[in-house]
C-alpha positions as CSV (number, residue, x, y, z in Angstrom):
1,X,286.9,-85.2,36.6
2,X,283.9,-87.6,36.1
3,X,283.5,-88.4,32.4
4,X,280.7,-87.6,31.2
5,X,279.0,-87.8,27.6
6,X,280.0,-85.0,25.2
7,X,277.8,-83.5,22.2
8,X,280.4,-81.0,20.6
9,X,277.9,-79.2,18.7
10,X,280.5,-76.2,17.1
11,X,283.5,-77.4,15.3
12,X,284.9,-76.1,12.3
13,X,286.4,-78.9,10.1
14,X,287.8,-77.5,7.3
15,X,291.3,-79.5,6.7
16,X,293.4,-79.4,3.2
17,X,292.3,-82.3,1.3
18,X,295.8,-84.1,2.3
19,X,295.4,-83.5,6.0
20,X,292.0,-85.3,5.8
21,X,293.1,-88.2,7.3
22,X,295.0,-86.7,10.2
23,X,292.4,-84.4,11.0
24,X,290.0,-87.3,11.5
25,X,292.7,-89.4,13.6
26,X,293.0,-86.2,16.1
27,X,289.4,-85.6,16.2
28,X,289.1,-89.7,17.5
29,X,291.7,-89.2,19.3
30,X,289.7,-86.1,21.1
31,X,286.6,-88.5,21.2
32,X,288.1,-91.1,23.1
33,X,290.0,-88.9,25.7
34,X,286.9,-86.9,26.4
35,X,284.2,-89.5,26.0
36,X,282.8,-86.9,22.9
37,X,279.9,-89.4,21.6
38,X,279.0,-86.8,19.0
39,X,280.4,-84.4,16.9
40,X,278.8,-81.3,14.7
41,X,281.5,-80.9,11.7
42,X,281.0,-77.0,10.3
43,X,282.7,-76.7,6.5
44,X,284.1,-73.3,5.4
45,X,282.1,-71.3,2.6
46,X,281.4,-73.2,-0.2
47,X,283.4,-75.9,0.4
48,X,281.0,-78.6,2.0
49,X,282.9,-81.7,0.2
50,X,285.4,-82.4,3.1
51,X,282.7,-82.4,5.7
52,X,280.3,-84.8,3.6
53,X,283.1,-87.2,3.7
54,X,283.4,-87.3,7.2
55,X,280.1,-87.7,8.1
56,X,279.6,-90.7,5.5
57,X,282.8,-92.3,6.3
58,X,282.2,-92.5,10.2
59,X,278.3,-91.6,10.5
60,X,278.1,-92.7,13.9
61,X,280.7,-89.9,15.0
62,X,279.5,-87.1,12.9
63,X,276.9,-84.7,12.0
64,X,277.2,-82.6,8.9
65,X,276.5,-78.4,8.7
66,X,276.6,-77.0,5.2
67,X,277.4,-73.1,5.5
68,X,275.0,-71.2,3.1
69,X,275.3,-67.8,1.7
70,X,272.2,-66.4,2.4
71,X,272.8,-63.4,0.5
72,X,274.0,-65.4,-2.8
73,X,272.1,-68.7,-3.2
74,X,268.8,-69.7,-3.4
75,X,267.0,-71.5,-0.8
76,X,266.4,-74.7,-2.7
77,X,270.7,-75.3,-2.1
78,X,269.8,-76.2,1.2
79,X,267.2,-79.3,0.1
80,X,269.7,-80.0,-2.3
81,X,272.8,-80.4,0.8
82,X,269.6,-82.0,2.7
83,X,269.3,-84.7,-0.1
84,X,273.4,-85.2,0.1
85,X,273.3,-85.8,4.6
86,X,273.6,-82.9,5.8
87,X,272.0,-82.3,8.6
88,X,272.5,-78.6,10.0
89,X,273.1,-75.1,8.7
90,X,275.9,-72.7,10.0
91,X,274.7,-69.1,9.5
92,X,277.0,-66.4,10.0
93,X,278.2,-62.8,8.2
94,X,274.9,-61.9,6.3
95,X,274.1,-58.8,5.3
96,X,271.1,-58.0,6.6
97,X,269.7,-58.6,9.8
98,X,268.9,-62.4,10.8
99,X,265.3,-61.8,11.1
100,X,265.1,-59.3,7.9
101,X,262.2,-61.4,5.4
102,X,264.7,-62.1,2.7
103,X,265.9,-65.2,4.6
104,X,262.8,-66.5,5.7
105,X,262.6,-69.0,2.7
106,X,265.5,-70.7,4.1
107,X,264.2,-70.8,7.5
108,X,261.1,-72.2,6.1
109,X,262.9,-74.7,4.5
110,X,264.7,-75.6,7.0
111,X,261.8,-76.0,9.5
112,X,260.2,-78.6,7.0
113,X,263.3,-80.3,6.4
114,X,264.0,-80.9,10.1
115,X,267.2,-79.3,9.9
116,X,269.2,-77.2,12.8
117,X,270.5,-73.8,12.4
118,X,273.5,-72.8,14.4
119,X,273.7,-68.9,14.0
120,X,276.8,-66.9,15.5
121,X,275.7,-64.8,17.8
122,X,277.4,-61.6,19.4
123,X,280.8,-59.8,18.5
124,X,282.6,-61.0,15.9
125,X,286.4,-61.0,16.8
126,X,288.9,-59.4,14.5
127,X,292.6,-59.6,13.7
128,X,294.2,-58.0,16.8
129,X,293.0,-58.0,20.5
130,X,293.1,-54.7,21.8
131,X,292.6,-55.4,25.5
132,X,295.3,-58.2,25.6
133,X,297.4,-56.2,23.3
134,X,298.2,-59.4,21.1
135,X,297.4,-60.8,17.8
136,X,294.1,-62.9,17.4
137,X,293.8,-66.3,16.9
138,X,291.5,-65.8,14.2
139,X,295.3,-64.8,12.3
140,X,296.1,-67.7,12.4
141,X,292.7,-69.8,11.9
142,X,292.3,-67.3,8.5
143,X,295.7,-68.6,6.7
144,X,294.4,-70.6,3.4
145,X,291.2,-69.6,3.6
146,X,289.2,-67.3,1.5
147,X,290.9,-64.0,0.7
148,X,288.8,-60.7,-0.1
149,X,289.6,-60.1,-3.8
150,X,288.5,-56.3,-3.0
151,X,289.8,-54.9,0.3
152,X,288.5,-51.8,-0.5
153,X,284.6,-53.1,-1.0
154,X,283.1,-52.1,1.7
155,X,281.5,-54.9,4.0
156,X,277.5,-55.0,4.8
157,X,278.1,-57.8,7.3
158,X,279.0,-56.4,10.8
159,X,278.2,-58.0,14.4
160,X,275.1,-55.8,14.2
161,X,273.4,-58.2,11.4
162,X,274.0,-60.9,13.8
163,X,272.4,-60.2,17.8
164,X,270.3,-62.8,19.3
165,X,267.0,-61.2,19.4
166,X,266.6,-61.0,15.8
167,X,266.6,-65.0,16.8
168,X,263.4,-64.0,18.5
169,X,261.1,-63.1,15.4
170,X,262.6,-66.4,13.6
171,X,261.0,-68.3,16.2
172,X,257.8,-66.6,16.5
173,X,257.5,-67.5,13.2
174,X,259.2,-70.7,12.2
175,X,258.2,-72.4,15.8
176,X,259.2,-75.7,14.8
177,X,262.7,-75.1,13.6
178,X,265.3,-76.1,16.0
179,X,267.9,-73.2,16.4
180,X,271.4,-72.7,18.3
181,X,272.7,-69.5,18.7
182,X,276.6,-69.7,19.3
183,X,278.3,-68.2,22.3
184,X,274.9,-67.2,24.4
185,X,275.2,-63.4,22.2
186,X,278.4,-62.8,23.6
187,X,278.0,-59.7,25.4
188,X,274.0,-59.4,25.1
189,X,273.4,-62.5,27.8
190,X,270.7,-61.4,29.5
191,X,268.8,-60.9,25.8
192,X,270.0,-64.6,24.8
193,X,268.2,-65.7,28.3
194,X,265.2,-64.3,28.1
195,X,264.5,-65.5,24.2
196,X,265.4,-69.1,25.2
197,X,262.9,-68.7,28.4
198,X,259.7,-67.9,26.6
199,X,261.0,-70.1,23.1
200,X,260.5,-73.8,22.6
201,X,263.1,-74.9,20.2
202,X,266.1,-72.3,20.8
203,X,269.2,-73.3,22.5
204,X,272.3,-71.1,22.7
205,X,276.0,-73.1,22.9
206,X,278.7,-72.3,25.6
207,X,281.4,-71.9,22.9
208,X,284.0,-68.8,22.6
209,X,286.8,-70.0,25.4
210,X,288.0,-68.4,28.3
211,X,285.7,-64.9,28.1
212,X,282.3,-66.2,27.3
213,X,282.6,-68.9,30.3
214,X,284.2,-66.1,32.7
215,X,281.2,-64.1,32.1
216,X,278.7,-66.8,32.1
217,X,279.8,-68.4,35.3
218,X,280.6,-64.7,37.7
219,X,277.3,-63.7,35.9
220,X,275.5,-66.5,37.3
221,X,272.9,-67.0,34.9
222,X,272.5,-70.6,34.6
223,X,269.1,-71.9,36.3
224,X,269.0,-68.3,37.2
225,X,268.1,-66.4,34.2
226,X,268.6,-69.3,31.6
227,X,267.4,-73.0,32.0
228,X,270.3,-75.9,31.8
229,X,267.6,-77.9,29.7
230,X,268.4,-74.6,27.1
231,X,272.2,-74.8,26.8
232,X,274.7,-77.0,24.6
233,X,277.9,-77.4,24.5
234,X,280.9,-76.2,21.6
235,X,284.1,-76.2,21.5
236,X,284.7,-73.7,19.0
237,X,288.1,-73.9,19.1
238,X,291.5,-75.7,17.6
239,X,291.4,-79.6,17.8
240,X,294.7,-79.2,20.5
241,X,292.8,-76.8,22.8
242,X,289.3,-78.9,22.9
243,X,290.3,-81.6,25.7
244,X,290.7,-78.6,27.8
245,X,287.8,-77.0,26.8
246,X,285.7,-79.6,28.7
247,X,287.7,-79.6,31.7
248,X,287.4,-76.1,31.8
249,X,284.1,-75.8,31.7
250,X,283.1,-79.2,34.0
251,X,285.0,-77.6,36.9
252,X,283.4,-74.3,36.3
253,X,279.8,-75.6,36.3
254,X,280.7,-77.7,39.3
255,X,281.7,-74.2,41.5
256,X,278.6,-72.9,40.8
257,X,276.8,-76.1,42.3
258,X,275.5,-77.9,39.5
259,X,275.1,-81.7,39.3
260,X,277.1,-83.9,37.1
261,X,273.3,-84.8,36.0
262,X,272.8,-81.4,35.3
263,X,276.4,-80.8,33.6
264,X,275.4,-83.5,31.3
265,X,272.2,-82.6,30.4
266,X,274.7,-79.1,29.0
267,X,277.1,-81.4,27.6
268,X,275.3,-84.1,26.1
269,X,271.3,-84.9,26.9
270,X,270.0,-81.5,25.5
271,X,271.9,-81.8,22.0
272,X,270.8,-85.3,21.3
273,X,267.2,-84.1,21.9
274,X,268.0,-81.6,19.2
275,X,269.4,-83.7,16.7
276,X,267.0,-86.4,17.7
277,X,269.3,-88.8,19.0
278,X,267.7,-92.0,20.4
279,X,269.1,-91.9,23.7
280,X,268.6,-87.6,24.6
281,X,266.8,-87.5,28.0
């Protein structure tokens, strides 16, 4: 496998405070084994701190994303995390639709900041796979996180709140702010395509493992129905599983007959552009 540049625009960094600095050794570690140039760090809820650290200790490496509550706070928090380095918003779970008007201060805000949104986008997984018959990784990925104080509170949020063509009336009108919708709408990809075709400054990531790239590559949608000047690449994933995250997906580009040039342009060109990075083609 040729090694190409890598702009890991999806990871979640949310380490106990005394695991910092082996989290940060693994994710170097990752960086030089896979020639990752750049790295998006996403904090949990509410707990930005960790993520600011990084980003200050090693700014060369990475990029911050502060993870608002759109429902709770008020849009001047994210001027406020602007002020601090961050440089990207993770939206995810709200309660009303993307595109409903409550949220459009943010957006604004955003848009005259400069700042990226990365917005899930499709299904949201749960605690048990039902067509592998197995427990989900999320189990796992949950354990010393924020627990629901009120199990029996019933939730707004749903994967409904979150499909990519609410994406769609954000851009129409906030044509200037830079967007990423995670995971190309896992399962609505022919939706994700067509927004990104006709919509300057959305990109969708290639994140959510072994599924989303199975249906993304049999589907054939790249340069068929989606541009690979629109796509970026995520890992999404553990640290341990992200090495093979990029193989997996080199060789998979590469049988459908794209170019390394045009594999990088996925895995590193069309992010720097994005973030503005001085070398993005």
């Amino acid at each position: 496998m040729k090694k190409l540049k890598v702009f890991d625009v999806h990871i979640h960094f949310c380490p106990l405070e005394e695991n910092y600095d082996k989290a940060i050794e693994r994710l170097f570690k990752y960086s030089e084994q896979c020639n990752v140039v750049k790295m998006c760090l996403i904090s949990d809820l509410g707990k930005e701190r960790i993520v600011e650290k990084a980003f200050k200790q090693y700014p060369e490496k990475f990029i911050g994303y502060i993870h608002p509550n759109l429902d709770l706070d008020e849009p001047q928090v994210i001027k406020a995390y602007y002020e601090r380095g961050f440089k990207g918003l993770k939206v995810i779970n709200t309660e009303r639709n993307y595109d409903d008007p409550k949220y459009f201060k943010f957006y604004e805000l955003a848009e005259q900041l400069g700042m990226v949104i990365l917005f899930h986008t499709g299904v949201i997984g749960g605690a048990y796979d039902y067509l592998l018959n197995e427990k989900s990784s999320l189990v796992e990925e949950m354990k010393g996180k924020n627990k629901q104080t009120n199990n029996k509170k019933k939730k707004k949020s749903s994967s409904a709140r979150m499909r990519s063509i609410f994406l769609d009336t954000i851009a129409i009108n906030f044509p200037d702010l830079k967007m990423i919708g995670a995971h190309l709408g896992w399962p609505e990809y022919m939706m994700s395509c067509a927004i990104a075709r006709w919509r300057k400054n959305l990109y969708f990531d290639v994140s959510g493992g072994e599924v989303v790239r199975r249906h993304i590559v049999e589907g054939g949608y790249i340069n068929k129905e989606i541009s690979t000047g629109k796509l970026v690449f995520g890992t999404d994933t553990s640290i341990d599983k992200m090495p093979i995250r990029i193989s997996n997906w080199y060789y998979s580009l590469r049988s459908i007959g794209l170019l390394d040039e045009e594999i990088e342009k996925i895995f590193y060109f069309n992010a720097a552009k994005i973030f503005g990075i001085g070398d993005s083609k």
